[in-house]
C-alpha positions as a printed Julia matrix, in Angstrom:
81×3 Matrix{Float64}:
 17.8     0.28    9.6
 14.43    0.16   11.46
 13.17   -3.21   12.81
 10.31   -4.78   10.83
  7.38   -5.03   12.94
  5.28   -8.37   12.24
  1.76   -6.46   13.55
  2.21   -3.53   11.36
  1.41   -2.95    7.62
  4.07   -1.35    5.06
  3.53   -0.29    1.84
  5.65   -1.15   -1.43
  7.53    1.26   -0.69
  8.67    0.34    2.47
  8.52   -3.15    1.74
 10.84   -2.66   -0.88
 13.45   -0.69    1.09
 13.91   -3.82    3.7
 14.4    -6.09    1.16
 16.29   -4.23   -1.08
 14.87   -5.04   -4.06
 13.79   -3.65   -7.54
 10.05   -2.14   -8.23
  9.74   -4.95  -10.87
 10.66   -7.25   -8.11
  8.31   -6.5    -5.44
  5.41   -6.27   -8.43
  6.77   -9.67   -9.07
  6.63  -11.39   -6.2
  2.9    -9.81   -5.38
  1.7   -11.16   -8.66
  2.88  -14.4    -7.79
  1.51  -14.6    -4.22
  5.27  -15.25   -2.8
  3.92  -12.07   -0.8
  0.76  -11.88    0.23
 -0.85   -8.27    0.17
 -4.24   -6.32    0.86
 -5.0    -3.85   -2.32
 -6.74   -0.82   -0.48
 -7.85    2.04   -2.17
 -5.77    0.39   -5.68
 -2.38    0.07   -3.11
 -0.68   -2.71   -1.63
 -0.28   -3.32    1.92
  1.53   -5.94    3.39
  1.78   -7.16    6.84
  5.28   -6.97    8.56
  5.15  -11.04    9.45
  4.8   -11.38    5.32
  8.14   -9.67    5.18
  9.58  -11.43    7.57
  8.11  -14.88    6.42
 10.33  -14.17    3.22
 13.59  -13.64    4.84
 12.88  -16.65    7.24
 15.61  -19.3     7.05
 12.05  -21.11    7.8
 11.09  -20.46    4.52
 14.19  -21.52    3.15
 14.32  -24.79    4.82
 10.92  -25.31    3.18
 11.93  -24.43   -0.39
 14.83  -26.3    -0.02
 12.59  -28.99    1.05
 10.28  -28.89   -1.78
 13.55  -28.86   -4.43
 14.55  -32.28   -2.54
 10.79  -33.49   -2.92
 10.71  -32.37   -7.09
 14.6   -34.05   -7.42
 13.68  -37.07   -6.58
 10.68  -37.67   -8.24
 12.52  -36.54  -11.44
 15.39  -38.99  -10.82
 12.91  -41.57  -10.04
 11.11  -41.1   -13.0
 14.06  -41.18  -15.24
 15.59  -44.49  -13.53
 11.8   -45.96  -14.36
 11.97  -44.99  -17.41
């Protein structure tokens, strides 16, 4: 498997093939900005740290972070009420 490079740009494509996800999927996550991507010449391009960023246990730590956050205002919330 080659090494994702955070300095270079990938296509879809590529993108796609080190995750190892779906065409739906990738579409999906562009539309919803959990990738951030360049449209050039009506194509995606994505830079390699974007890739990376979503494979980060960095980013998971965050998410996880943000479900704690959302919890416990919702438990809160329902012990107020």
């Amino acid at each position: 498997m080659a090494e994702i490079k955070p300095n270079e740009i990938y296509t879809t494509e590529e993108a796609r093939s080190f995750l190892k996800v779906s065409e739906s999927t990738i579409k999906r996550l562009l539309k919803k900005g959990i990738i951030k991507a360049y449209k050039v010449g009506g194509q995606y391009r994505i830079w390699g740290s974007e890739i990376l960023l979503l494979v980060s246990p960095k980013l998971e730590k965050r998410v996880y972070e943000a479900y704690r956050k959302l919890r416990d205002k919702a438990e809160k919330t329902i012990r107020d009420w």
